[in-house]
C-alpha positions in Angstrom: 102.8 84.5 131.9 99.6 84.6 130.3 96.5 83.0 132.3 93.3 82.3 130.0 90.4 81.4 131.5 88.8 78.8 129.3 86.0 78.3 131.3 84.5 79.5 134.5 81.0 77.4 135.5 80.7 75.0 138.1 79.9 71.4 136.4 76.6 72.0 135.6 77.6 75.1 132.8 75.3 78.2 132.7 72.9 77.9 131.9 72.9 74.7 133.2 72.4 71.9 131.0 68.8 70.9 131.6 67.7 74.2 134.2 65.3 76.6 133.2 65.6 78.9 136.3 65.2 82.5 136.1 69.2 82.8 136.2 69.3 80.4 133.5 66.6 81.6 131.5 68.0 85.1 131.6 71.7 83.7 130.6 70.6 82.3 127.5 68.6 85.9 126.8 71.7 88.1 127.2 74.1 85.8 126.2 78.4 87.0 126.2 79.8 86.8 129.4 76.6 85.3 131.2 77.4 82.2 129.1 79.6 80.1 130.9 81.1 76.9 130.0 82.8 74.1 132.3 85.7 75.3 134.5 89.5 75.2 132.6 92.8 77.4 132.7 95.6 77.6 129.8 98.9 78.8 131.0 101.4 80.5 127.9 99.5 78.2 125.3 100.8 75.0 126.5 99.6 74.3 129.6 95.8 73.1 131.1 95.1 73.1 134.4 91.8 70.3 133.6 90.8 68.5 131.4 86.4 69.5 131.2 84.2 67.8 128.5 84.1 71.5 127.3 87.9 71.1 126.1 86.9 70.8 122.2 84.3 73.5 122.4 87.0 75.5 123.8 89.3 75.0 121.3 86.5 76.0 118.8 85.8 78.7 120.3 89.3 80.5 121.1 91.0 79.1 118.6 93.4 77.0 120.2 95.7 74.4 119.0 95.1 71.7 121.5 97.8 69.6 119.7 100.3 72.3 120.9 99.4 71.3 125.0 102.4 69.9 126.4 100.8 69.3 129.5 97.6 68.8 131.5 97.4 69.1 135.0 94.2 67.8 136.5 92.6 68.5 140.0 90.5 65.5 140.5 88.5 62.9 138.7 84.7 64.8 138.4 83.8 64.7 135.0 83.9 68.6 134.7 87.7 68.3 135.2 88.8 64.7 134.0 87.1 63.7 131.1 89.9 61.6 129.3 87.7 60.1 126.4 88.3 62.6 124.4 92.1 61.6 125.0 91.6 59.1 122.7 91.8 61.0 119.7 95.2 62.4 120.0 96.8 60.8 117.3 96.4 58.3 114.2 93.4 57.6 112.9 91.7 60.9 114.8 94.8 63.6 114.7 97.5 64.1 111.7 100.9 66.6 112.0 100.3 67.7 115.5 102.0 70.4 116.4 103.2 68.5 119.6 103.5 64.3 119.8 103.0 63.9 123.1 100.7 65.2 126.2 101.5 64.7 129.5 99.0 64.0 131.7 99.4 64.6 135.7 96.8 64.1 138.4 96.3 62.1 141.7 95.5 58.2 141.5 91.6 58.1 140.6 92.7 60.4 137.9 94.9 57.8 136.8 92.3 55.2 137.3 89.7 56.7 135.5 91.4 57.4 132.6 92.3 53.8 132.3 88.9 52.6 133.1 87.1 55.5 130.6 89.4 54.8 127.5 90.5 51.1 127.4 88.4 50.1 125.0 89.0 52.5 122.4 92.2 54.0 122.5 94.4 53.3 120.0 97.8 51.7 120.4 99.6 54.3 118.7 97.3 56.9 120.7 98.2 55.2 124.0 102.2 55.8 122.9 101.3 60.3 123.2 100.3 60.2 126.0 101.8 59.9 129.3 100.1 60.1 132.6 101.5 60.9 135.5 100.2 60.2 139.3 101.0 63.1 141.4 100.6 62.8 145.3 100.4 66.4 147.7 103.5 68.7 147.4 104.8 66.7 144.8 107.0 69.3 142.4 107.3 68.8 138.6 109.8 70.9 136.2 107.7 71.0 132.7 109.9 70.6 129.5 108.3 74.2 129.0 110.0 75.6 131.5 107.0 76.0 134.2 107.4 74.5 137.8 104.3 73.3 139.2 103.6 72.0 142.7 100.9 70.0 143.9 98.5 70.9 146.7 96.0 69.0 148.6 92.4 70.8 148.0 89.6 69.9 150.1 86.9 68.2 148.2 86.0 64.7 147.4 86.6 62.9 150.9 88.6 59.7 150.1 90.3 61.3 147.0 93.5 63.0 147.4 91.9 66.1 145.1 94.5 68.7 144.2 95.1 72.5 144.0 98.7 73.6 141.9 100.5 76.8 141.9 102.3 77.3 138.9 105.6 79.5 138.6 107.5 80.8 135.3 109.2 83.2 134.3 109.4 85.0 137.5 105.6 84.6 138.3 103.8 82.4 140.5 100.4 81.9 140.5 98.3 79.6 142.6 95.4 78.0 141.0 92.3 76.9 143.3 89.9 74.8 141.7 87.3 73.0 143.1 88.3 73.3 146.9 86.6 74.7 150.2 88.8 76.2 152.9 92.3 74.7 153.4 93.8 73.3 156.1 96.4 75.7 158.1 99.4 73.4 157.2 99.0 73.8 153.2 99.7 78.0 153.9 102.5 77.2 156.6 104.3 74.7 153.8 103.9 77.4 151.2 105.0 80.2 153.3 108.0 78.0 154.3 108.9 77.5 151.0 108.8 80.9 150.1 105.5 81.2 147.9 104.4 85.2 147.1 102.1 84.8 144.0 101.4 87.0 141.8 98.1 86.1 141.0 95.7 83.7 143.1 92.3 81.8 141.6 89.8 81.0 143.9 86.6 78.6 143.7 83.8 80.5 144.1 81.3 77.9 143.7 78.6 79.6 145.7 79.1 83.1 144.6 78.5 86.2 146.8 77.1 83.5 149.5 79.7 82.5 152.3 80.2 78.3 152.5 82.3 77.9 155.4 83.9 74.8 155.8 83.3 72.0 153.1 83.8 71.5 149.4 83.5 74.4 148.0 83.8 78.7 148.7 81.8 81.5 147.8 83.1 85.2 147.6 83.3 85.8 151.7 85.2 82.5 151.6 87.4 83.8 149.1 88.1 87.3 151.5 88.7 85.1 154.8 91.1 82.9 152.6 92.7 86.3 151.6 93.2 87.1 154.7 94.8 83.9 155.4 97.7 84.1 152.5 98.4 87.8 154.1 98.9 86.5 157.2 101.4 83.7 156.4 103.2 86.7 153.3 102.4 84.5 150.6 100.6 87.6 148.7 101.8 90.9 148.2 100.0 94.6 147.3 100.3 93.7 143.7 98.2 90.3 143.5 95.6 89.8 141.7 92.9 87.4 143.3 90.1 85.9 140.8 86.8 84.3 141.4 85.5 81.8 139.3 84.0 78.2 139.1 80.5 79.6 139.1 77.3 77.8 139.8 73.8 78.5 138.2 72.4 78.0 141.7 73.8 80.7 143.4 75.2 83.1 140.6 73.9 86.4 139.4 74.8 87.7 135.7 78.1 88.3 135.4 77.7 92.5 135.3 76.2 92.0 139.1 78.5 89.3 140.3 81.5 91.6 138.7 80.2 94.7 140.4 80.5 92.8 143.6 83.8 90.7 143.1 85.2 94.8 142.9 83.8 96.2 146.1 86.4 93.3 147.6 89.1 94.2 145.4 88.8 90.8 143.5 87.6 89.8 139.8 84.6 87.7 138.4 86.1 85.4 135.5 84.5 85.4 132.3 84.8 82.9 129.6 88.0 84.0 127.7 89.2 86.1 130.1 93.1 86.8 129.2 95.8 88.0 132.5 99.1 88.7 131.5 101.1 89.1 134.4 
């Protein structure tokens, strides 16, 4: 399994769009892996986890054949993880021989909703046709025609939307992908343990950087430990996982060198954009 990490900022990118903080200003001055786009996973080349306004600039810049994605899975309906307009190019007039005809798209109902309300009056008939969406609830399992199994998680974010987490397993692997989410409630780590869940790799939001949250939408790296600490307990980690921090915001971050330096002192990693795992 090979997890690329696309993106790595919060929604407001870093530097952030309009910000000319000290953080920000010194971002743009160094540039490489202080440049941080909008939050987004591939999985083995044919699988998203989010869908960012960032996607095309993504594609530009690694090279990737977004025609080739078989499957999107989004977390919730913020813009800097749904943003289905550009959903409307794939296929005729926009897109010729794609590599793939059809995209699914999964996500909870305001997912769903959004992309209905957001592309109505401009897709295309025969763009509508590629593209199948797919409303996922909590725990929810789907079996991808690539071969992946992914299960639905309920995240704790937007209050009122059932925002989602996934863990992703193939070939052997499992890895458990935590966008966009503060703490969890105990009874997502009992189902998982239940189930038998040890992942081989585990993403964390880390929204606030090296500055504990606590409970609410979002963690920051202490968050990240305690939540650690939690998977131990309930064996859903072993000695061999790797645990990665990213979803970074400008208001909290440091460069990525510093923020790196102290991701390591807890045994975890600071994503970068383009940051390749093979597991």
């Amino acid at each position: 399994m090979i997890i690329e990490y696309l993106g790595t900022a919060a929604a407001e990118g870093m530097p952030a769009v309009f910000c000319r903080c000290k953080l920000c200003n010194l971002a743009r001055e160094k540039g490489g892996k202080n440049i941080r786009t909008r939050n987004q996973i591939l999985i083995d080349g044919d699988t998203l986890i989010d869908f960012p306004m960032d996607t095309y600039m993504h594609a530009l810049t690694r090279g990737l054949d977004l025609s080739a994605i078989s499957d999107v899975f989004i977390t919730h309906a913020h813009m800097d993880h749904c943003y289905p307009q550009d959903l409307t190019m794939h296929g005729a007039p926009f897109a010729h021989n794609m590599t793939l005809p059809v995209i699914n798209i999964y996500g909870n109902k305001a997912v769903t909703d959004k992309f209905y309300a957001h592309t109505k009056d401009e897709i295309k008939p025969d763009v509508a046709k590629s593209i199948k969406l797919h409303t996922v609830a909590p725990y929810d399992t789907i079996v991808t025609d690539s071969g992946k199994t992914v299960t639905a998680l309920p995240a704790k974010h937007t209050v009122g939307e059932d925002c989602l987490l996934y863990s992703v397993t193939a070939n052997g692997k499992s890895i458990l992908i935590m966008n966009d989410t503060g703490i969890l409630d105990e009874s997502v780590y009992v189902w998982l343990s239940r189930a038998g869940f040890v992942f081989d790799l585990v993403s964390f939001d880390c929204t606030y950087c090296g500055i504990g949250h606590g409970p609410g939408r979002h963690m920051g790296l202490p968050d990240n430990i305690t939540e650690r600490e939690r998977m131990k307990m309930h064996k859903l980690v072993n000695k061999n996982t790797k645990y990665i921090a990213t979803h970074f915001s400008h208001n909290n971050a440091l460069l990525h060198e510093d923020m790196n330096n102290l991701a390591k002192k807890s045994g975890m990693i600071a994503a970068y954009d383009g940051m390749k795992i093979e597991l």
